[in-house]
C-alpha positions as CSV (number, residue, x, y, z in Angstrom):
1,X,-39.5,-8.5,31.2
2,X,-39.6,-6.7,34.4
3,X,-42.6,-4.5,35.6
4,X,-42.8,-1.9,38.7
5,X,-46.2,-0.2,39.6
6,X,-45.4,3.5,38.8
7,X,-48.6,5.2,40.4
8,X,-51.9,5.4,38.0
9,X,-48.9,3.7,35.5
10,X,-47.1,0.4,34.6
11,X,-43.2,0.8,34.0
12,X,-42.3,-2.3,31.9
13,X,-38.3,-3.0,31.1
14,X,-37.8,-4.9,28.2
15,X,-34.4,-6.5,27.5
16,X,-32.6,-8.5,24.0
17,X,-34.5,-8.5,20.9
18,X,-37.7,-7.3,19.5
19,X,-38.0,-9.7,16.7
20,X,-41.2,-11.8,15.4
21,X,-40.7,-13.5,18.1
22,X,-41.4,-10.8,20.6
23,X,-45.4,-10.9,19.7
24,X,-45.4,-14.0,22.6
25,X,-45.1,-11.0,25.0
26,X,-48.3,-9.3,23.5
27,X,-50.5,-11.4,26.0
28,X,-48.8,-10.6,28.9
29,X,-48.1,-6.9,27.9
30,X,-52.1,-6.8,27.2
31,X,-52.7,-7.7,31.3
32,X,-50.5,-5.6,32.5
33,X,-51.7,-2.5,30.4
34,X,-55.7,-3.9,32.1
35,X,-54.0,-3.6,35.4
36,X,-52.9,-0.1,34.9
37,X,-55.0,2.8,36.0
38,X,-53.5,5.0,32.6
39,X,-50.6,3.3,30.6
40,X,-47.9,1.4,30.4
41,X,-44.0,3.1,30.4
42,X,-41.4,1.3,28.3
43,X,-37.8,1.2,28.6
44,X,-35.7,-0.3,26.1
45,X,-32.5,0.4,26.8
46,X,-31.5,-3.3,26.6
47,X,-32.8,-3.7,23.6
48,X,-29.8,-4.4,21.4
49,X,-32.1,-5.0,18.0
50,X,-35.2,-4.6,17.0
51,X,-36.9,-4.9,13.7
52,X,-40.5,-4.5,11.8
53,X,-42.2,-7.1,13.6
54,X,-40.9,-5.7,17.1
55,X,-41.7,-2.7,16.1
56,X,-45.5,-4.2,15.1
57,X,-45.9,-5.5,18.0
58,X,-45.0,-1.5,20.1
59,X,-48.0,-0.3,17.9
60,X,-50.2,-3.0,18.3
61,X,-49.7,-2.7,21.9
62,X,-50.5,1.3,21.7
63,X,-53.6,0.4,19.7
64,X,-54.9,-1.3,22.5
65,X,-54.1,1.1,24.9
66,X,-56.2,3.7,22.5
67,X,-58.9,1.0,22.8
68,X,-59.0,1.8,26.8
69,X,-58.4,5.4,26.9
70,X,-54.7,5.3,27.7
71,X,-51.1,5.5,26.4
72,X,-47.6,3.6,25.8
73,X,-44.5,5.7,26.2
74,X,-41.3,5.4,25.4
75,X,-39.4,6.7,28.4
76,X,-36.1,5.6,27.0
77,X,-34.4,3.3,24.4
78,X,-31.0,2.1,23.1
79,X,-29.9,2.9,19.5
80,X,-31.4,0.2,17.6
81,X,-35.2,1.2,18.5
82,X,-34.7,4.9,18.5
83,X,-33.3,4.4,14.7
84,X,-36.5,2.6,13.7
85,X,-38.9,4.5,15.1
86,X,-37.4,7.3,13.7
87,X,-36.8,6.2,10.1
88,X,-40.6,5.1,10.2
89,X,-41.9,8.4,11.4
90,X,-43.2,6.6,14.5
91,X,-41.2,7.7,17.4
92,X,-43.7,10.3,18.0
93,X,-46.6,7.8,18.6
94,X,-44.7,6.8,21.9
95,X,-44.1,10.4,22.9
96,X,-43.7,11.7,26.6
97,X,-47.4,13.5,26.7
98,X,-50.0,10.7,27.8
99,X,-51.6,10.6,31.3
100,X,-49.1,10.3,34.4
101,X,-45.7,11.3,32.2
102,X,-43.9,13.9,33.4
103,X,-41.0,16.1,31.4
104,X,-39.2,15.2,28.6
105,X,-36.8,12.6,28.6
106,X,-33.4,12.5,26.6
107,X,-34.3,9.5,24.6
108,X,-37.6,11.8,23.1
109,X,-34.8,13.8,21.4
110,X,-34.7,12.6,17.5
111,X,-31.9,10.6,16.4
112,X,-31.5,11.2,13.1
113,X,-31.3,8.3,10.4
114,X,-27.7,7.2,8.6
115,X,-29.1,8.4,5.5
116,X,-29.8,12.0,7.3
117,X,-26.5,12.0,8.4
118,X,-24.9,10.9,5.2
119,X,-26.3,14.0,3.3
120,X,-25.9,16.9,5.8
121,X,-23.1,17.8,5.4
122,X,-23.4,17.8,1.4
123,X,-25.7,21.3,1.6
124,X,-28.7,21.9,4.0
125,X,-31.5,23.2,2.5
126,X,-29.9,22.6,-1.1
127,X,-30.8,21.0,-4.2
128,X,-28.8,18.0,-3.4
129,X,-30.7,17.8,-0.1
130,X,-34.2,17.9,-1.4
131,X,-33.1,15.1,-3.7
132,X,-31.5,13.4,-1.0
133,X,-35.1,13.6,1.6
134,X,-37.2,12.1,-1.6
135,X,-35.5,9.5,-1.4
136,X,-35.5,9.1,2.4
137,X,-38.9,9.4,1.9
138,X,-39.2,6.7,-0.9
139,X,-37.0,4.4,1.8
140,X,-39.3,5.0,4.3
141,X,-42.4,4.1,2.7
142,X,-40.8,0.9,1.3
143,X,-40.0,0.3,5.0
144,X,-43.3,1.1,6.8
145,X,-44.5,-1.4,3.3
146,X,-42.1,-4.0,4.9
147,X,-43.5,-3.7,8.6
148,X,-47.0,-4.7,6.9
149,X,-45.9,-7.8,4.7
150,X,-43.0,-9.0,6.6
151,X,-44.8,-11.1,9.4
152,X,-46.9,-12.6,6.9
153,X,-44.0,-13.8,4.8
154,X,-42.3,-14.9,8.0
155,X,-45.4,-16.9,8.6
156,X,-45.8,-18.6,5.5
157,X,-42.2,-19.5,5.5
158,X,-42.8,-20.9,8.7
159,X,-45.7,-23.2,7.6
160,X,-43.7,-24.5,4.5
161,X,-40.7,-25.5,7.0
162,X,-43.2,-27.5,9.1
163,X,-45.3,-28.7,6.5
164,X,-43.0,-30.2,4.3
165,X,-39.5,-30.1,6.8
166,X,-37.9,-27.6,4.8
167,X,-34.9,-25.4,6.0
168,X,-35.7,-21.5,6.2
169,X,-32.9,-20.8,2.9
170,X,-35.4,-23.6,1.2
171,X,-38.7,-22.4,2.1
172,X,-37.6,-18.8,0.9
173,X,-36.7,-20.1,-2.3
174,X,-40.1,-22.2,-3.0
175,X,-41.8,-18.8,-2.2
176,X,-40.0,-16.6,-4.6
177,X,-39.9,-19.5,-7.0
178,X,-43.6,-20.0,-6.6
179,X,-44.3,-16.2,-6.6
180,X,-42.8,-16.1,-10.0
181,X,-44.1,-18.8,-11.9
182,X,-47.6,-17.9,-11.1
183,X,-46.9,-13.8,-11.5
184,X,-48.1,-13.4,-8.3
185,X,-46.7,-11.1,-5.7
186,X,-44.8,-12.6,-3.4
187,X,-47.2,-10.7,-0.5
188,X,-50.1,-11.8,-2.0
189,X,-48.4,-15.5,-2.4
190,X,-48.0,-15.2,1.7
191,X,-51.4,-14.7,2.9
192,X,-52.8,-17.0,0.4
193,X,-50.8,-19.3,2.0
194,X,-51.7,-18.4,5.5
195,X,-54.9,-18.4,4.6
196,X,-55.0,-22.1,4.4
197,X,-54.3,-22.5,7.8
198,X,-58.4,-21.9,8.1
199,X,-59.3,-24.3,5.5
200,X,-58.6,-21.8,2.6
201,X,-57.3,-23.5,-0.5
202,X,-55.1,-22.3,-2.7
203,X,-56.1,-21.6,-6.7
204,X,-55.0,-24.7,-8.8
205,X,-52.3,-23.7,-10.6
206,X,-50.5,-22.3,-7.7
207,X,-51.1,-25.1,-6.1
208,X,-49.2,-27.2,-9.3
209,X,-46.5,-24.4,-8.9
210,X,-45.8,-24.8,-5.1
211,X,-46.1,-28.4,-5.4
212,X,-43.0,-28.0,-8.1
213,X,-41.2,-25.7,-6.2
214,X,-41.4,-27.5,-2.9
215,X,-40.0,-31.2,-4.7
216,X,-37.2,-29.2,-6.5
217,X,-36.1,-27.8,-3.1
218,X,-36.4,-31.3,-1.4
219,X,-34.4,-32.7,-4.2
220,X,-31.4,-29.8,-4.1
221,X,-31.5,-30.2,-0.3
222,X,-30.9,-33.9,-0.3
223,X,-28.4,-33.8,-2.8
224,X,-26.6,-31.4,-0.6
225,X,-27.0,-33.2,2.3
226,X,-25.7,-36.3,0.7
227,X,-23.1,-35.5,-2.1
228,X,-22.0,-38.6,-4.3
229,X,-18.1,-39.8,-3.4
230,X,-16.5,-41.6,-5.9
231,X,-16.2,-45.7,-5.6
232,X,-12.7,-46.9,-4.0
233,X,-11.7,-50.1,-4.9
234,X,-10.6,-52.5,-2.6
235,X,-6.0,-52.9,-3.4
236,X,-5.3,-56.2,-3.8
């Protein structure tokens, strides 16, 4: 992360992922936004992918920045972040029109979606087309869904992994398994889980479920680990 004083503004350059990951930046990103006089500015041209939590963590940041009167924007980005914000309906939330920004920059141009691009050509303003935005629409709400639940099932994977030193394949399975067998939604399932990091515990017969689902994984993981080989006998 580099930053340059930009008068009453902060120009941060970000650079390789924006992944779950990228929420250790939030404390430093916090400062710097204090330090400014009106905002930060954010370029991500370097940012080769970025996903729902990295995209979590740009509207967290611009949440705080409401907090203290000022703004985040976007003064340019690569492909991978422009696609996002665009397929989530966000990109306008990092517009070019707070305090201290000045003209329009070529990245505040919309990028449209592969899905957009797909149907074009198929009819604007047709039938087909109409069908074709409902479900852009229906992809994009399942999306902005995903942005909400995905850290928390990231997180929950993450505390089966340390709490019982299983792989991330292993932990994913325990959750779905667990999800199923108790009918609960895999979501829900999650923060329950997360929950117990404050001393919450977990209703009994999830608890039975998880239990199950954690010693079936242990038991496939050793078995792969450790495959049986047939006796050789010692030749005469």
């Amino acid at each position: 992360m580099d930053v340059a004083p930009d008068g009453d503004r902060m120009t941060v350059t970000l650079w390789g992922e924006l992944d779950l990951g990228s929420r250790r930046l939030l404390p430093d990103l916090h400062d710097i936004l204090t330090l400014s006089g009106s905002g930060i500015d954010l370029r991500l041209d370097a940012i080769g992918f970025c996903d729902c939590s990295g995209l979590n963590m740009l509207l967290d940041l611009r949440m705080r920045a409401l907090d203290q009167g000022k703004t985040v924007t976007l003064r340019s980005s690569g492909l991978a972040v422009e696609r996002l914000l665009c397929l989530t309906g966000t990109r306008e939330l990092f517009s070019d029109s707070g305090p201290g920004a000045g003209g329009t920059t070529p990245s505040a141009a919309r990028i449209a979606s592969p899905r957009e691009e797909a149907v074009r050509p198929a009819g604007f303003g047709t039938a087909p087309r109409e069908g074709a935005d409902q479900e852009l629409r229906t992809e994009v709400a399942q999306l902005r869904r995903a942005m909400q639940t995905r850290p928390t099932i990231d997180l929950a994977r993450g505390i089966l992994m340390a709490s019982f030193g299983l792989s991330p394949e292993a932990a994913w399975s325990v959750l779905v398994r667990t999800s199923q067998n108790t009918n609960t939604k895999l979501h829900d399932l999650a923060q329950d889980l997360v929950s117990t990091v404050h001393g919450t515990e977990l209703p009994e017969q999830v608890q039975q479920q998880l239990a199950a689902a954690v010693a079936s994984a242990s038991v496939l993981s050793q078995s792969a680990a450790c495959p049986v080989s047939g006796t050789v006998e010692d030749g005469a």
